[in-house]
N, C-alpha and C positions, 0 to 999 in steps of 0.2 A: 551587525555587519552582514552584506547581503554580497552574493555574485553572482554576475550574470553570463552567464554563456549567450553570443549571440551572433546571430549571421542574418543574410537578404530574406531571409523564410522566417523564421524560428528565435523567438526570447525566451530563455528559461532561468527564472528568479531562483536563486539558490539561499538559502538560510545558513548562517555558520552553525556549530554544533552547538556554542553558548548565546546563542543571538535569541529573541524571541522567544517560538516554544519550547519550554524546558520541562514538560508536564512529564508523565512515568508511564506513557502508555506509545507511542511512537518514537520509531529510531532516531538517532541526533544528528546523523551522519548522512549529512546532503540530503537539508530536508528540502526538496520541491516544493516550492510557494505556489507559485504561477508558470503556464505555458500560455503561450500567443502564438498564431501563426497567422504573417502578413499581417498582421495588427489586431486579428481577431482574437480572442482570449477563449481557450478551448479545457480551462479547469474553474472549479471555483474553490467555496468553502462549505466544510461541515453545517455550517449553521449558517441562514441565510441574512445573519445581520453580520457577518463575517466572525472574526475570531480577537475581540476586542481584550481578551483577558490572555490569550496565548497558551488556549488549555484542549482547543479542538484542532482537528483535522484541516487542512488543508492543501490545494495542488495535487501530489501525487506524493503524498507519506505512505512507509511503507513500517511493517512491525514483525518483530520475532513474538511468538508465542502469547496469543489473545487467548484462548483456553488456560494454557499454565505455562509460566516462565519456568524454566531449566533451576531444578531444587526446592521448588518452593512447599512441598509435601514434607520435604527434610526436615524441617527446621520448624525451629519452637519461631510462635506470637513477638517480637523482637527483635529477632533477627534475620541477617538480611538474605536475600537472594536475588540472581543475578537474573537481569531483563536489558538483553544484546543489545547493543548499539546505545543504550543509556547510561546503565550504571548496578549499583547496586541498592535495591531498595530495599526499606524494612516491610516487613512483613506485618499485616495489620487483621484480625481475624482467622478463621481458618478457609476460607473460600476464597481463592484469586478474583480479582474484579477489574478488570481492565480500566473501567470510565473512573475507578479510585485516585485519589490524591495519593500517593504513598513518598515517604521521605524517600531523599536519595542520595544516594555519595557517587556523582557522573564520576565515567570511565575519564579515562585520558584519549585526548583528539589532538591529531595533527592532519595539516592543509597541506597540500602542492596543488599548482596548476598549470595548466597548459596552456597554447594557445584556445581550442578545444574540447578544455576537460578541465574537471575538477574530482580531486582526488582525495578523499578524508579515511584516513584511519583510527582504527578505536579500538584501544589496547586495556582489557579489561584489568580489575582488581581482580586476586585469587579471593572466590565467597564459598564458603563451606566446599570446595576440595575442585570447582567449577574455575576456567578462565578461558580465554580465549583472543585470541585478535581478527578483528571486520576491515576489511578494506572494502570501501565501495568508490570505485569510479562511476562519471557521471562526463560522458562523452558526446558530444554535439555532431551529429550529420547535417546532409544537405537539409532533409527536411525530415529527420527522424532524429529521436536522442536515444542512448543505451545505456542501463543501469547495469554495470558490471559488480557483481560481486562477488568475493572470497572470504572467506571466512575457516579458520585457523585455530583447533585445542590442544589449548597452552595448556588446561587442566589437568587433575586426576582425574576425571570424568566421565565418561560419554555424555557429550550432549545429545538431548531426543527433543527437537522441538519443530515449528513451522514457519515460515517468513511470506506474506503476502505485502503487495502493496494496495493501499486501500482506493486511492483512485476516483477524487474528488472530480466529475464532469459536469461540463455544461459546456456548449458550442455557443458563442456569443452571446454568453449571458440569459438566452432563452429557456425559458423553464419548460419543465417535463411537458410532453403532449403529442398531437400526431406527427410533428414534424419527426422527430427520432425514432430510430429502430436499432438495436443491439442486435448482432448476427453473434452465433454460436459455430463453430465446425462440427456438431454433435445433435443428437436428437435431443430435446429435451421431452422427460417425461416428468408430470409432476407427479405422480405415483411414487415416484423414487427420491424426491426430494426430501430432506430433513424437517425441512420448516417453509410454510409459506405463510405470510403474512402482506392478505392487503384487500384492508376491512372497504374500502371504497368500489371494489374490484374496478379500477381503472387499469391495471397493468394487464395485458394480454399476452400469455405464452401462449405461442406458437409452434410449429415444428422445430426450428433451427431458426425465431428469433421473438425479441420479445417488445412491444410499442405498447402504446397509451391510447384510448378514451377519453380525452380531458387531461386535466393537471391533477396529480393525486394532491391533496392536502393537507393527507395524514401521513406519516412513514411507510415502507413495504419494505419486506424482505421477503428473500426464497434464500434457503440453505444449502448446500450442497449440490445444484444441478447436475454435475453426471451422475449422481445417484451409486458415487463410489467406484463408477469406471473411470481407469487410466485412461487418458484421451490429449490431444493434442493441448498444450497452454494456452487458449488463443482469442480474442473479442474485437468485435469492430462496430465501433460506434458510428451512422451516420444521420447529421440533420440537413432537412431534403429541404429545408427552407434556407437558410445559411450556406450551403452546398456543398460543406465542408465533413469530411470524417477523420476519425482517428481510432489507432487498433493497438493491440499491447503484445505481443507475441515472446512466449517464454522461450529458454534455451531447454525446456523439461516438458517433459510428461506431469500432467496434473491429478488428480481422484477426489481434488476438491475444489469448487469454485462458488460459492456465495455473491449474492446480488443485493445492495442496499440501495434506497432512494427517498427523494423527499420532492416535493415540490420543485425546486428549485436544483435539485441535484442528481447524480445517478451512477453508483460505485460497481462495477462489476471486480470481482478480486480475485486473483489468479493463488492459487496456494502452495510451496514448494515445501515438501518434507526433507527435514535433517536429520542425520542419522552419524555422531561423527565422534568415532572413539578419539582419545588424545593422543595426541600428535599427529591424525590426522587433519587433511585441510579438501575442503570443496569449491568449486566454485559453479555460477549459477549467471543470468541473465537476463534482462528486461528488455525487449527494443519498443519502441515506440514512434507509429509510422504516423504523420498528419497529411492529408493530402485533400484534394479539391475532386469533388461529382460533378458528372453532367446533371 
């Protein structure tokens, strides 16, 4: 079952929590498929033959704790631990793996909506002494939409973990190349980066942004760009061919932001740290601006 938010600008395809992907490594709760704006399609998918098996990436998915889900050190080979906004899964190995299959027993999801919103809550199981309740609204502007989150420990716990969204792009279907440029609000320095990877050297960083040489063909990554400074949440995608952009601006301060891509795709990821003894509750924000260049 799919919902759609939509107005004269902006469609945005929305995935129920039990609908489609139900993989262990992205949230369930108002998965983003697809964005369009004025009919142009401004996301894509993880893999460029799309997502035929319902195990990758797509639109604008977003995820708690890619490094380590909340407990999973705790706990013996077997048993489970909690990964936010899914469920609880078993624990397979001694090392977390995000791209892993892992069994799961999903959380509990409930829907309301609006004329302009869709609102899914996810009321975890208690896993080894961990729970917690996620409300994520997902709110329609003129030509922007805003991921509203809260997030609420119900546990014995502290939870200590991070939520990014991953941020599947492409502006009308066009693959990577000069037409695009990604702006930063910060310097980048690659000196201070965690990890660069990009065996083609087609991606070119820049002062404050970063474009193409070609189509890369093989994947890139850069790690961490601010190099561990707190700096404003902030990217702005534009392609100078299609004339169209799009930018993601957090309600936070960041210290971490990674850059993934592929041919055909181009994820910058915003990173928000958790920090939330029980019975405390946070809340945090996503907006996302689309709009048209000269």
């Amino acid at each position: 079952m799919q919902h759609i938010l939509k107005n004269k600008n902006l469609e945005i395809c929305i995935d129920m929590p039990l609908a489609n992907y139900q993989f262990s490594r992205f949230d369930w709760t108002g998965k983003i498929t697809a964005v369009t704006f004025k009919g142009i399609p401004v996301s894509t998918h993880e893999k460029m033959d799309g997502d035929k098996e319902n195990i990758y990436g797509k639109g604008f998915y977003n995820e708690f704790g890619i490094e380590m889900p909340i407990g999973f050190d705790e706990i013996n080979e077997g048993e489970y631990f909690s990964k936010i906004g899914v469920g609880a899964l078993q624990k397979e190995g001694v090392k977390y793996g995000f791209s892993k299959a892992y069994e799961i027993q999903p959380a509990n999801f409930n829907l309301s909506t609006e004329s302009n919103k869709l609102i899914v809550e996810c009321e975890s199981q208690i896993v080894n002494g961990y729970a917690y309740v996620l409300r994520k609204e997902i709110e329609l502007l003129e030509s922007s939409f805003v991921i509203h989150y809260q997030l609420k420990n119900t546990g014995e716990k502290t939870i200590i973990t991070n939520e990014y969204t991953h941020n599947f792009l492409a502006i009308n279907k066009e693959l990577m190349g000069g037409d695009y440029i990604l702006k930063f609000p910060f310097e980048l320095a690659p000196k201070l980066f965690d990890a660069i990877l990009n065996p083609e050297e087609k991606v070119l960083v820049d002062e404050k942004q970063i474009t193409f040489k070609g189509t890369p063909e093989e994947q890139f990554f850069y790690g961490n760009l601010t190099g561990n400074k707190r700096i404003e949440a902030h990217w702005e995608l534009i392609n100078t061919k299609s004339k169209i952009g799009i930018s993601e601006t957090g309600s936070f301060q960041t210290n971490k932001i990674n850059l993934w891509g592929w041919k055909h795709v181009i994820s910058p990821e915003l990173f928000f740290d958790i920090n939330l003894k029980p019975n405390e509750e946070i809340e945090w924000s996503r907006t996302y601006d689309i709009f048209e260049i000269d």
